[in-house]
C-alpha positions in Angstrom: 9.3 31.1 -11.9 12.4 29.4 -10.5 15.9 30.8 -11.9 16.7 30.1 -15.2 19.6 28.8 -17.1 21.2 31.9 -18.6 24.3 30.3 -19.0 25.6 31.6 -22.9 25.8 29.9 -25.7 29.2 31.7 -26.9 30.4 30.4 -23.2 29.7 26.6 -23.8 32.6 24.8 -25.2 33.0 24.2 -28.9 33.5 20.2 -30.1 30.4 19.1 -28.6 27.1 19.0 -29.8 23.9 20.7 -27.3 20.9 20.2 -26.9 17.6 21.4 -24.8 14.5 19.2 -23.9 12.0 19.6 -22.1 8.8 18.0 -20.2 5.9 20.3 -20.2 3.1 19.9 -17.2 -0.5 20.7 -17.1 -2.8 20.7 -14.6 -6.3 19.0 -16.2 -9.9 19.7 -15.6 -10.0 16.2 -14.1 -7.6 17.2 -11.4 -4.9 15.2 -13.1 -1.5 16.2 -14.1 -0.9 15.7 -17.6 2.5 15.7 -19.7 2.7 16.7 -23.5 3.7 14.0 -25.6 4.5 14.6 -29.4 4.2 11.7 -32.1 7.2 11.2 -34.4 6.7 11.3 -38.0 10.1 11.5 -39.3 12.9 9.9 -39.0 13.6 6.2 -39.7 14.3 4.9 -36.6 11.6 6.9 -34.5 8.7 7.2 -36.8 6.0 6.6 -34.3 7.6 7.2 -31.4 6.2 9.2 -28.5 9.2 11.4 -26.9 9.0 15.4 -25.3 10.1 18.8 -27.3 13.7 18.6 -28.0 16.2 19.9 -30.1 19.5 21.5 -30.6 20.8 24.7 -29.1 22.1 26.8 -31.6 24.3 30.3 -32.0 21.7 32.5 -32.4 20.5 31.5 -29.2 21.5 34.1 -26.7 21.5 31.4 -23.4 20.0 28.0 -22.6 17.0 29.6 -21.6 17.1 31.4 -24.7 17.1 28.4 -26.7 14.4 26.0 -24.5 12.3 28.8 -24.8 12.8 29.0 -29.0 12.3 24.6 -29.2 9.4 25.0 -26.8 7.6 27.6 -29.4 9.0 25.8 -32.7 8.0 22.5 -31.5 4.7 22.8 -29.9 3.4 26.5 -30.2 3.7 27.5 -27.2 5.3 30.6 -26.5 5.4 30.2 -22.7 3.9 34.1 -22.2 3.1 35.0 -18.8 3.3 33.0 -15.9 4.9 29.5 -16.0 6.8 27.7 -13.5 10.5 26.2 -15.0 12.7 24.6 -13.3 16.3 23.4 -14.8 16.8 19.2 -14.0 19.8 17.4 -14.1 21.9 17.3 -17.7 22.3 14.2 -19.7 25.6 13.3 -21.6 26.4 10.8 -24.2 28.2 9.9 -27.4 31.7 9.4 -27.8 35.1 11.2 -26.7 35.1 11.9 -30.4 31.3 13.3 -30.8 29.8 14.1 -27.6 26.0 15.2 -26.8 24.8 16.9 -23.8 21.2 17.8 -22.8 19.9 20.3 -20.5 16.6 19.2 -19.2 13.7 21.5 -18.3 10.5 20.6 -16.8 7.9 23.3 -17.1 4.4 23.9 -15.2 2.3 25.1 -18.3 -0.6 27.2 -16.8 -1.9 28.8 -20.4 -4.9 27.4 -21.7 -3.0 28.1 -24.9 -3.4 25.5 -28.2 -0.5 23.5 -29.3 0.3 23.6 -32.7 2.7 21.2 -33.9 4.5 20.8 -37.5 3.3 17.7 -39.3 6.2 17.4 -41.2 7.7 16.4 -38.0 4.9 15.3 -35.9 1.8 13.4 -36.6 0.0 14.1 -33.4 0.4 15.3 -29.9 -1.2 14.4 -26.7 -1.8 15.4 -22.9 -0.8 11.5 -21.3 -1.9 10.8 -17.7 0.8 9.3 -16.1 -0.7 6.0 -16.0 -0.9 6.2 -19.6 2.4 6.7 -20.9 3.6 3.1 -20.8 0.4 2.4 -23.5 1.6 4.7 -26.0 5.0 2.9 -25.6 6.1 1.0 -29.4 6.1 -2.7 -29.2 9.2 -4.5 -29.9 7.1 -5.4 -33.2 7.0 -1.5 -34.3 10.8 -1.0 -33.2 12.7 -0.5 -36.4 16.4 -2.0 -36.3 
């Protein structure tokens, strides 16, 4: 497993909102890489979109790691037990001066053969996408809701 994030949460600077997401990896029967993909089905201007496990860090989160580890579990089920490779990938920012966002990005080398279990409340289904796939499960400008 490559070295964490264990940067703490009570160290990050106040003001801005954080956030952890992450692209989990398998390796497929097939011989193909696959990437898990969870369905939106909440939220008004997403409902139906495809999009990785993501959420927001929060103060009972101990470090980054801490808290990709927590929206890993919470979002898909898996707890990431025993051997996984995870590598930290560069950080997005956005927002305003007034109301900035950053990301910390994770990709992860899932080698469980564990189920995932997602919420429906929030998803409506997940999938392990080929990479030649991915563009397919893309909305259509006719599903994009304004």
């Amino acid at each position: 497993m490559a070295t964490p994030n264990i940067t703490r949460i009570s160290d990050l600077p106040r003001g801005q909102e954080w956030r952890v997401g992450a692209a989990v990896f398998r390796y497929q029967e097939n011989g193909h890489y696959t990437v898990l993909l969870l369905k939106r089905a909440t939220g008004s201007h997403t409902i139906g979109w495809w999009n990785t496990p993501t959420g927001p860090v929060q103060n009972t989160d101990e470090t980054i790691y801490d808290a990709m580890r927590r929206i890993i579990l919470e979002k898909t089920g898996l707890g990431l037990q025993g051997y996984h490779n995870i590598y930290q990938v560069a950080s997005l920012s956005w927002g305003s001066e007034e109301q900035p966002i950053t990301k910390f990005n994770f990709v992860i080398h899932d080698k469980s053969a564990d189920i995932v279990a997602i919420r429906l409340s929030e998803f409506s289904e997940y999938q392990w996408v080929e990479e030649e796939r991915i563009d397919s499960l893309s909305p259509s400008l006719s599903q994009c809701r304004m």
